[in-house]
N, CA, C and O atoms as a Tinker XYZ file with bonds, in Angstrom:
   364  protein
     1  N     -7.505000  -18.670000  -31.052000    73     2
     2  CA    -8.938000  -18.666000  -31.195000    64     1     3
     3  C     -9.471000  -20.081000  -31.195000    63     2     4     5
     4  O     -8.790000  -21.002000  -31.645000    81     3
     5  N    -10.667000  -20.263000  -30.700000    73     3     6
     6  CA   -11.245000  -21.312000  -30.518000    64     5     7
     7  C    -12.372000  -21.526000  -31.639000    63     6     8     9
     8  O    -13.007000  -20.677000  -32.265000    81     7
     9  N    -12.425000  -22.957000  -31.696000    73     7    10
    10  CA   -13.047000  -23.026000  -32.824000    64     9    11
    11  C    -14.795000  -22.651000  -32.575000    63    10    12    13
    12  O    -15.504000  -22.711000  -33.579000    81    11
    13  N    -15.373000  -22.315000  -31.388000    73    11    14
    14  CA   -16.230000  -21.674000  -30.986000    64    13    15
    15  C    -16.461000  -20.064000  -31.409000    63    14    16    17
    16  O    -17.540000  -19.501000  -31.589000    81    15
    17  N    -15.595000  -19.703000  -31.473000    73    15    18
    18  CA   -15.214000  -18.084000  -31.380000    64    17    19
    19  C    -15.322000  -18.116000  -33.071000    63    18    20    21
    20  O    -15.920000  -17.167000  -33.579000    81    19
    21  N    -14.829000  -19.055000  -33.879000    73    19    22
    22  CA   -14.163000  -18.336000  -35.424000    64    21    23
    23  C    -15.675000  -18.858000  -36.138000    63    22    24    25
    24  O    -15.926000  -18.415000  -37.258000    81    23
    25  N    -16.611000  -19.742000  -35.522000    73    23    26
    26  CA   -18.492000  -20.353000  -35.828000    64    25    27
    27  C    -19.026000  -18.976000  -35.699000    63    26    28    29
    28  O    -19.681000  -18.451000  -36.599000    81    27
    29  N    -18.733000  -18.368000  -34.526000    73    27    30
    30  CA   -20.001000  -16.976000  -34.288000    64    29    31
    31  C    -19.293000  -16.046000  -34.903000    63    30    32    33
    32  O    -19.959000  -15.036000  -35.125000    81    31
    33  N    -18.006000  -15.992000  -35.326000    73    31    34
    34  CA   -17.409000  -14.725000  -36.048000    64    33    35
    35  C    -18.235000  -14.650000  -37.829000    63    34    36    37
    36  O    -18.620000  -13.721000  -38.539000    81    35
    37  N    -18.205000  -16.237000  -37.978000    73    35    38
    38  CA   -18.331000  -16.381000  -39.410000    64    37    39
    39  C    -20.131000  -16.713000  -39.181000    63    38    40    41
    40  O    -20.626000  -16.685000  -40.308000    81    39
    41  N    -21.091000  -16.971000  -38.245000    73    39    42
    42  CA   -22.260000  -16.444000  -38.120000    64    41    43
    43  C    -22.868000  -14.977000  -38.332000    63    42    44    45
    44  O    -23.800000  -14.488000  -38.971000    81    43
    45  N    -22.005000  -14.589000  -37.589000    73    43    46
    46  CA   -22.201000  -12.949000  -37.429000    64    45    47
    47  C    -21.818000  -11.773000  -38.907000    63    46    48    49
    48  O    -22.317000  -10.718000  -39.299000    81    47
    49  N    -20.614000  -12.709000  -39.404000    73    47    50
    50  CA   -20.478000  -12.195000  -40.541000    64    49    51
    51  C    -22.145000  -12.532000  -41.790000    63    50    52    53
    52  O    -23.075000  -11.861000  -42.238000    81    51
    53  N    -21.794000  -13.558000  -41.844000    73    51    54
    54  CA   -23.500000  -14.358000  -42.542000    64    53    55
    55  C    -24.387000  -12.904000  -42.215000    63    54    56    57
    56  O    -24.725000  -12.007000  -42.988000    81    55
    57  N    -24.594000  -13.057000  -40.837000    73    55    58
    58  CA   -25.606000  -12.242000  -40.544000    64    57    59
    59  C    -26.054000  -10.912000  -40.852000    63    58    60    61
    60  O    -27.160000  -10.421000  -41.080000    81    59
    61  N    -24.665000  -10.390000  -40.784000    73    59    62
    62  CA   -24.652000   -9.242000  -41.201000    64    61    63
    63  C    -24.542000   -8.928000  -42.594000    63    62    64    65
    64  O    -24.912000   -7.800000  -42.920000    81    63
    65  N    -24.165000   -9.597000  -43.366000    73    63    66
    66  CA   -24.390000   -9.479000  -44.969000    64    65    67
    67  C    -25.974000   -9.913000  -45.277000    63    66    68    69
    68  O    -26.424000   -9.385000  -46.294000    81    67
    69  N    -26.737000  -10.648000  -44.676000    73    67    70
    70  CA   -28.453000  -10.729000  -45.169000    64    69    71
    71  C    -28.628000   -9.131000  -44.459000    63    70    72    73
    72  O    -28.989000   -8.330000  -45.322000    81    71
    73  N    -28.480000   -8.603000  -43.306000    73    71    74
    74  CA   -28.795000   -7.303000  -43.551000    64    73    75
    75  C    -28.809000   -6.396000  -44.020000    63    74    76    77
    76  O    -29.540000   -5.406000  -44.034000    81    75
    77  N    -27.492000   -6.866000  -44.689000    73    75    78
    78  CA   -27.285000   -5.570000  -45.835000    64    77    79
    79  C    -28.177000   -6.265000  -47.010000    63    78    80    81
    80  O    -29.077000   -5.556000  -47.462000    81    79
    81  N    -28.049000   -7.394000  -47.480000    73    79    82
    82  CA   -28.688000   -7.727000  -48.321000    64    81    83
    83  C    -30.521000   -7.170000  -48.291000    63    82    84    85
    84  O    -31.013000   -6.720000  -49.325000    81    83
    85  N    -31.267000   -7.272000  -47.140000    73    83    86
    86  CA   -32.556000   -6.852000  -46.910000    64    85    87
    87  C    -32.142000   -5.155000  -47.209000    63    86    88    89
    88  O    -32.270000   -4.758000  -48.367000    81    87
    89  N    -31.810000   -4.499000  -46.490000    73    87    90
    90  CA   -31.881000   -2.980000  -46.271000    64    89    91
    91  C    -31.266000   -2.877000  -48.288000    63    90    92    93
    92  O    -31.666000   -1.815000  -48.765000    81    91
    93  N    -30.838000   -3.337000  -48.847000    73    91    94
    94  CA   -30.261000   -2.985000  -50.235000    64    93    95
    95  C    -31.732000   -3.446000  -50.910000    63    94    96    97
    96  O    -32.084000   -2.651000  -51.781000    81    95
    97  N    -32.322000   -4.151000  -50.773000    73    95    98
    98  CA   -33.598000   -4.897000  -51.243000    64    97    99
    99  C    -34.565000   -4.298000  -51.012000    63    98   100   101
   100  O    -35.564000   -4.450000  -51.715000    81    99
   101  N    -34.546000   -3.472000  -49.991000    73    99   102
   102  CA   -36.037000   -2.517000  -49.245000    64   101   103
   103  C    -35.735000   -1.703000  -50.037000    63   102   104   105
   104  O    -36.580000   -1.543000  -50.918000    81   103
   105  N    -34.395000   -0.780000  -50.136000    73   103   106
   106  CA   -34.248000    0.278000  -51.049000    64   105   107
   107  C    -34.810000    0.212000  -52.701000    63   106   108   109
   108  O    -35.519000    1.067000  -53.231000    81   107
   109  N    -34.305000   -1.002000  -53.327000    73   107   110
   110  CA   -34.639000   -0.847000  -53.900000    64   109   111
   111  C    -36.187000   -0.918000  -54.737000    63   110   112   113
   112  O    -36.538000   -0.484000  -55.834000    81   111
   113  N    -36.928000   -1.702000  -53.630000    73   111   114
   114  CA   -38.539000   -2.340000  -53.721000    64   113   115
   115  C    -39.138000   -0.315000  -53.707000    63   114   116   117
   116  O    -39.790000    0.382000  -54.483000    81   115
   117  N    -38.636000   -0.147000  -52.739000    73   115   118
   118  CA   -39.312000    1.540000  -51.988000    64   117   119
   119  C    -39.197000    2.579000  -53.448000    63   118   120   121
   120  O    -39.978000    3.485000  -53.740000    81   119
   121  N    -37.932000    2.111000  -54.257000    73   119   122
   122  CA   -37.734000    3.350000  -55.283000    64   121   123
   123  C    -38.479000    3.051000  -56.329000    63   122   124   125
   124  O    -38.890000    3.966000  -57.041000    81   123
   125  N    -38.869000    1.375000  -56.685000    73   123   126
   126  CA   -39.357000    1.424000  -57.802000    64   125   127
   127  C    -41.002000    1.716000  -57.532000    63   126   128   129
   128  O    -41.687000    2.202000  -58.433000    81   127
   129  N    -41.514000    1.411000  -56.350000    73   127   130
   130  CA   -42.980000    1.940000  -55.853000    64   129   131
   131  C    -43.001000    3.141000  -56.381000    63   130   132   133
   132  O    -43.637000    3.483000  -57.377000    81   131
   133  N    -42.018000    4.063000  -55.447000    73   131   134
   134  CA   -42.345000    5.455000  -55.197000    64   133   135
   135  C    -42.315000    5.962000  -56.714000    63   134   136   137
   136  O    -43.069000    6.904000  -56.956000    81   135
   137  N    -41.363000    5.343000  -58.012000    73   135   138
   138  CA   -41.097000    6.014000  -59.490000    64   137   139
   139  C    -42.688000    5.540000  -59.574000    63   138   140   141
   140  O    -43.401000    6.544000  -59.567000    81   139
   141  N    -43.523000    4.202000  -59.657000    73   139   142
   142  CA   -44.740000    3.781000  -59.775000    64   141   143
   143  C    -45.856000    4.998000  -59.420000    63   142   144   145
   144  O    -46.758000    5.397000  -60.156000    81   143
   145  N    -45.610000    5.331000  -58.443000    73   143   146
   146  CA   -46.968000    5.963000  -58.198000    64   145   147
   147  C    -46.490000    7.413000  -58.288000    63   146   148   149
   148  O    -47.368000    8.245000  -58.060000    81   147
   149  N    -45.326000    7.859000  -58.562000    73   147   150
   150  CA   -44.922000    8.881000  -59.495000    64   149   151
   151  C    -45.492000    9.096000  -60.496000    63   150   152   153
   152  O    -46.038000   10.143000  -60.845000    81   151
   153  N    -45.375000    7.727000  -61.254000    73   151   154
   154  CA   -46.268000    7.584000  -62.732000    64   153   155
   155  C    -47.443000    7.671000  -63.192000    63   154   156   157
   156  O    -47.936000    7.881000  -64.300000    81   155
   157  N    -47.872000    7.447000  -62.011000    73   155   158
   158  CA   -49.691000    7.507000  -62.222000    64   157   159
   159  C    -49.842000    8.402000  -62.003000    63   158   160   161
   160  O    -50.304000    9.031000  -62.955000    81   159
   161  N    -49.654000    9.145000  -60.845000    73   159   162
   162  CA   -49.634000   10.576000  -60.353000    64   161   163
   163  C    -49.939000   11.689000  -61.648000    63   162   164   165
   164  O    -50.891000   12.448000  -61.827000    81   163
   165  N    -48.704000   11.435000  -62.459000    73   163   166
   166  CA   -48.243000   12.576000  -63.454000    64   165   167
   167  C    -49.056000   12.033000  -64.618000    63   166   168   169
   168  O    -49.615000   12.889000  -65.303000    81   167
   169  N    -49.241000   10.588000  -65.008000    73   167   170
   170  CA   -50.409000    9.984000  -65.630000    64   169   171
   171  C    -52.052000   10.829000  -65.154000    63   170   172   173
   172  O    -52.738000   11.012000  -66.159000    81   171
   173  N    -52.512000   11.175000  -64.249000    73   171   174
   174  CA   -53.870000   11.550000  -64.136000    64   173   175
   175  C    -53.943000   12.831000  -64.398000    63   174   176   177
   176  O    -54.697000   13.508000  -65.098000    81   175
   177  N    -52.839000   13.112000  -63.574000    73   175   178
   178  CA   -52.442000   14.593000  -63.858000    64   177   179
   179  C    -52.597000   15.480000  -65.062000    63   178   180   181
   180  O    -53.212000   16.538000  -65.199000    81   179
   181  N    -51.922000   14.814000  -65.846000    73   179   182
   182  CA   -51.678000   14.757000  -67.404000    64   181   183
   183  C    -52.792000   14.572000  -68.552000    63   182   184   185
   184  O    -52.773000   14.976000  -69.715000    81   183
   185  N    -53.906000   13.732000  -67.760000    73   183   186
   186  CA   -54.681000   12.411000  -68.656000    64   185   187
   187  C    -55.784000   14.118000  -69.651000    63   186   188   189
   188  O    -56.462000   13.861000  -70.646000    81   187
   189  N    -55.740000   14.880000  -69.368000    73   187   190
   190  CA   -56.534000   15.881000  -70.516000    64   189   191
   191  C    -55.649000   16.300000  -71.506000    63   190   192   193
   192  O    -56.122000   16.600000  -72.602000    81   191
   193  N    -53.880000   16.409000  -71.228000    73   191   194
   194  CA   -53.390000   16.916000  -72.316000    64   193   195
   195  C    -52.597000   16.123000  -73.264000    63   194   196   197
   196  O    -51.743000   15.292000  -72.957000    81   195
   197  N    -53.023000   16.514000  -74.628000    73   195   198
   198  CA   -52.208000   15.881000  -75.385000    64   197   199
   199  C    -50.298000   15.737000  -75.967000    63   198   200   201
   200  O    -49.574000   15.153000  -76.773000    81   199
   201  N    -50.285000   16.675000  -74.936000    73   199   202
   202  CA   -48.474000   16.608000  -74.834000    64   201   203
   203  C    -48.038000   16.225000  -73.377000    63   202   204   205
   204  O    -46.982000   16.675000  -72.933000    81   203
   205  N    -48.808000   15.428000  -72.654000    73   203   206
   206  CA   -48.587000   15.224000  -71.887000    64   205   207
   207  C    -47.799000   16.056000  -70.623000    63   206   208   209
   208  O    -47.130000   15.482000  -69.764000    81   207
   209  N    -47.998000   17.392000  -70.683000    73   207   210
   210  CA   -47.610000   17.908000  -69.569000    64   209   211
   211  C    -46.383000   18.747000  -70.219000    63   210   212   213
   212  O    -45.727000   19.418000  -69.422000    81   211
   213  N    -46.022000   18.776000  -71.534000    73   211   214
   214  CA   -44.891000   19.382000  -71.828000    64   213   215
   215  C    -45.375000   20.556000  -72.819000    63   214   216   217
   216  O    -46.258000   20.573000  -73.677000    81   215
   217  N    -44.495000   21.496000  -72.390000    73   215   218
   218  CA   -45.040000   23.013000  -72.404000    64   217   219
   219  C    -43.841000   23.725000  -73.350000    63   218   220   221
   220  O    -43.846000   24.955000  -73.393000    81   219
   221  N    -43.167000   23.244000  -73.848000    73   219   222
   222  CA   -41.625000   23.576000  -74.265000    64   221   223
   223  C    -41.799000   23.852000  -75.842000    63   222   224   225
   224  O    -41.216000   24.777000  -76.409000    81   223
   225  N    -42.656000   22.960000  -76.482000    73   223   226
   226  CA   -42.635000   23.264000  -78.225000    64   225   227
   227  C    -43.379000   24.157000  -78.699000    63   226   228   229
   228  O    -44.248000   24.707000  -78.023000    81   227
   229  N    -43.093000   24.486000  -80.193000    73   227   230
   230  CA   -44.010000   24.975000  -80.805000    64   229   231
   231  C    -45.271000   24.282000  -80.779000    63   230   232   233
   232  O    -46.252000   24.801000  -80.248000    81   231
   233  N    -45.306000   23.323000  -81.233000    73   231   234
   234  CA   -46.486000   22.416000  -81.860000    64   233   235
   235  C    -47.534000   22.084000  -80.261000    63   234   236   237
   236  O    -48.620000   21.554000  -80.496000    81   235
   237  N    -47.250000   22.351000  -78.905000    73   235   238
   238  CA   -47.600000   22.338000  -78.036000    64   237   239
   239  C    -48.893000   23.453000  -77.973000    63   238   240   241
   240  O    -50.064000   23.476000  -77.595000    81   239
   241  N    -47.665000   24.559000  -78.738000    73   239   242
   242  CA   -48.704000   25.961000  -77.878000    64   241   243
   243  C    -49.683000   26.382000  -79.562000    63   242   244   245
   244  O    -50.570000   27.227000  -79.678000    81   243
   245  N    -49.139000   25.487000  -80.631000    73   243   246
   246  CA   -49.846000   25.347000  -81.834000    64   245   247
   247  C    -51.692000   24.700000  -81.270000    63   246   248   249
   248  O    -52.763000   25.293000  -81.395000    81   247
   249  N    -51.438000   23.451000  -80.721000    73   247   250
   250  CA   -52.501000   23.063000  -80.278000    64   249   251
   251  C    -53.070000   23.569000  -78.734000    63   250   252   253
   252  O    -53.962000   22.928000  -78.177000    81   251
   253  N    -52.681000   24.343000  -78.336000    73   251   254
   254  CA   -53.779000   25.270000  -77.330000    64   253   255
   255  C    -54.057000   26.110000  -77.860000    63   254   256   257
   256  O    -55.260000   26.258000  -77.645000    81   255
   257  N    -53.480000   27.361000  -78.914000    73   255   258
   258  CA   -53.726000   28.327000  -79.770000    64   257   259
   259  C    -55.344000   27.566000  -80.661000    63   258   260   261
   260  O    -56.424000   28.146000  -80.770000    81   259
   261  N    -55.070000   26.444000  -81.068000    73   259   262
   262  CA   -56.315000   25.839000  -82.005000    64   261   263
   263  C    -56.941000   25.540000  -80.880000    63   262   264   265
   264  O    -57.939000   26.245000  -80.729000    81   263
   265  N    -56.756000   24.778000  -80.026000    73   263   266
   266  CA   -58.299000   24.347000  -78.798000    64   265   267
   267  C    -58.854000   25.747000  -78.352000    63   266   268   269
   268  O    -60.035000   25.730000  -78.007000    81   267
   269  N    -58.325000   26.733000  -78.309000    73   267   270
   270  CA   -58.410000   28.033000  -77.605000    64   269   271
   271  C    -59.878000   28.700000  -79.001000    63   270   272   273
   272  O    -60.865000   29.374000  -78.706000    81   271
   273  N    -59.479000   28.182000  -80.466000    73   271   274
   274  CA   -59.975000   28.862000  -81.602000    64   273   275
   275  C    -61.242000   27.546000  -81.839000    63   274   276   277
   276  O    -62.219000   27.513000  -82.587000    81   275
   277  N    -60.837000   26.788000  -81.084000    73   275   278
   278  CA   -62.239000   25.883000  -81.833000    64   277   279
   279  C    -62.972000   25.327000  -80.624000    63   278   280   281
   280  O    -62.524000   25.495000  -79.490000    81   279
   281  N    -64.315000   24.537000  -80.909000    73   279   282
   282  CA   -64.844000   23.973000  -80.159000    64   281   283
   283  C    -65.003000   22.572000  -80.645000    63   282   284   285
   284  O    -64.929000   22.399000  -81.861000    81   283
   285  N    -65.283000   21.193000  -79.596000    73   283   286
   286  CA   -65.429000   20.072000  -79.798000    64   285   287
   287  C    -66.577000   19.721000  -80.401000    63   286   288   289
   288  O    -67.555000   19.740000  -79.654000    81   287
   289  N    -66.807000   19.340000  -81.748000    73   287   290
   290  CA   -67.858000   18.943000  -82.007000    64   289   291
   291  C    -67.894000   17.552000  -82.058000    63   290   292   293
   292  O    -69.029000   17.274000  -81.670000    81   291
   293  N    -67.396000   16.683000  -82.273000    73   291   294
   294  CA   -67.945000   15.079000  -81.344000    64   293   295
   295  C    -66.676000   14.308000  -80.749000    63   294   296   297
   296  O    -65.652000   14.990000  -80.751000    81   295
   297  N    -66.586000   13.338000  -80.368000    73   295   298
   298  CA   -65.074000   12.502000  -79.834000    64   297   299
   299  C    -65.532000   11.154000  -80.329000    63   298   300   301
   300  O    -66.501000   10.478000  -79.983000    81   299
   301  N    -64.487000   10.910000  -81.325000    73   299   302
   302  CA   -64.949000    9.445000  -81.508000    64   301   303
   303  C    -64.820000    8.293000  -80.999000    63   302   304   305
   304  O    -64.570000    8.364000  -79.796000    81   303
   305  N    -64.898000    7.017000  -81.492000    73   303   306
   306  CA   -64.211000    5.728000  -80.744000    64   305   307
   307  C    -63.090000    5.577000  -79.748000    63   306   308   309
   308  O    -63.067000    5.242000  -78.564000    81   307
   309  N    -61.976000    6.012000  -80.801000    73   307   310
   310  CA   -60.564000    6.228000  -80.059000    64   309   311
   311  C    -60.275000    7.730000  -79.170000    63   310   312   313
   312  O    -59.241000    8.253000  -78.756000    81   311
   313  N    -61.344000    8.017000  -79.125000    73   311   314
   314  CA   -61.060000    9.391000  -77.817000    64   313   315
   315  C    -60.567000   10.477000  -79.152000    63   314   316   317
   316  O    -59.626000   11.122000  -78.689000    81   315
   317  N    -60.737000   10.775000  -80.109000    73   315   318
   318  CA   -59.696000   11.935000  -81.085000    64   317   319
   319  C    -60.910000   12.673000  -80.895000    63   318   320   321
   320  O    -62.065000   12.250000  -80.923000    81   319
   321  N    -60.548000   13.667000  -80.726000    73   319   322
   322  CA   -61.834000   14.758000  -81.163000    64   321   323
   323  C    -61.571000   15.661000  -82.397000    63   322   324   325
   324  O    -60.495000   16.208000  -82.636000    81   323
   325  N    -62.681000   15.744000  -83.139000    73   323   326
   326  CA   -63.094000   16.688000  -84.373000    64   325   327
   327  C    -63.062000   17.966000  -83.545000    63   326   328   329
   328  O    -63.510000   17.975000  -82.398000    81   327
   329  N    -62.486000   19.148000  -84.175000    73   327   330
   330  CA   -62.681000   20.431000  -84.200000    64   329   331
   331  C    -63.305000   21.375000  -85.297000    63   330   332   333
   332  O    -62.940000   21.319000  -86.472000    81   331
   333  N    -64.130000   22.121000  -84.906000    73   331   334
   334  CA   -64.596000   23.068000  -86.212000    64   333   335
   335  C    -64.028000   24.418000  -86.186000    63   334   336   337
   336  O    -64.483000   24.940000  -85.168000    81   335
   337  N    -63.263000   25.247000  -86.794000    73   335   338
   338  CA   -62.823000   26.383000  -86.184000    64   337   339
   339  C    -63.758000   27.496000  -86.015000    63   338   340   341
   340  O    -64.161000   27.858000  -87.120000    81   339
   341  N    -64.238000   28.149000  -85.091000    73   339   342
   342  CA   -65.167000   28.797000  -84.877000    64   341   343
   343  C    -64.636000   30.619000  -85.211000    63   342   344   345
   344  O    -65.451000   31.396000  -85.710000    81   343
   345  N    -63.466000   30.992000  -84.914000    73   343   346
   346  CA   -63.268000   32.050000  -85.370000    64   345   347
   347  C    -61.575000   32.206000  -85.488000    63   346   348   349
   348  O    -60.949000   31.679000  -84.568000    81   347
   349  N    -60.856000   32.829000  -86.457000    73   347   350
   350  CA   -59.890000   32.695000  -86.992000    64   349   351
   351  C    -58.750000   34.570000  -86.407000    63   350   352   353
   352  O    -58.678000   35.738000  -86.787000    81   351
   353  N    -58.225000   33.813000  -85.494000    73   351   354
   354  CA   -57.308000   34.435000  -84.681000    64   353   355
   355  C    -55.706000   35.498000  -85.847000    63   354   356   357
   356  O    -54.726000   34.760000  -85.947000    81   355
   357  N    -55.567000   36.419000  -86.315000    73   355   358
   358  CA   -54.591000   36.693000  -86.807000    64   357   359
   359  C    -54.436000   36.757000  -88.171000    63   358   360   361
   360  O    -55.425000   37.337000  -88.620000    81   359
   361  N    -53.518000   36.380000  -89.236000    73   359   362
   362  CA   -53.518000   36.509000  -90.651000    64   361   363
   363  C    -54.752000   35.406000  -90.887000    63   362   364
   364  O    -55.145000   35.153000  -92.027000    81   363
């Protein structure tokens, strides 16, 4: 081998490792976007409930059972809203 031949072998090698290096770098730029606007997504989505989208507990379906029994009577500073119970569901 000529010392011509073993320059473009070890160019080509170079070369081909920044490609992998870019295509490993795109991947990972693309996944953390796509989790990003995942987030907001399920963020707006979400932005009325106070369990954020999770449907699984007691204390979940405790507070739709009460939003279901009361109405909003004001929302304060920090967004909390007062409830008054308007009629009393059961025991």
């Amino acid at each position: 081998m000529s010392v011509e031949e073993i320059a473009t072998i070890v160019l080509l090698t170079e070369l081909l490792r920044m490609i992998v290096q870019y295509i490993i770098t795109f991947l990972i730029i693309t996944l953390a976007l796509s989790f990003a606007f995942f987030r907001l997504y399920t963020t707006f989505k979400h932005a009325n409930d106070k369990c954020y989208g999770c449907s699984g507990c007691a204390i979940h379906d405790q507070m739709l059972k009460k939003k279901k029994n009361c109405r909003v009577l004001s929302t304060s500073i920090e967004g909390k809203e007062k409830y008054k119970l308007v009629s009393k569901i059961g025991n």
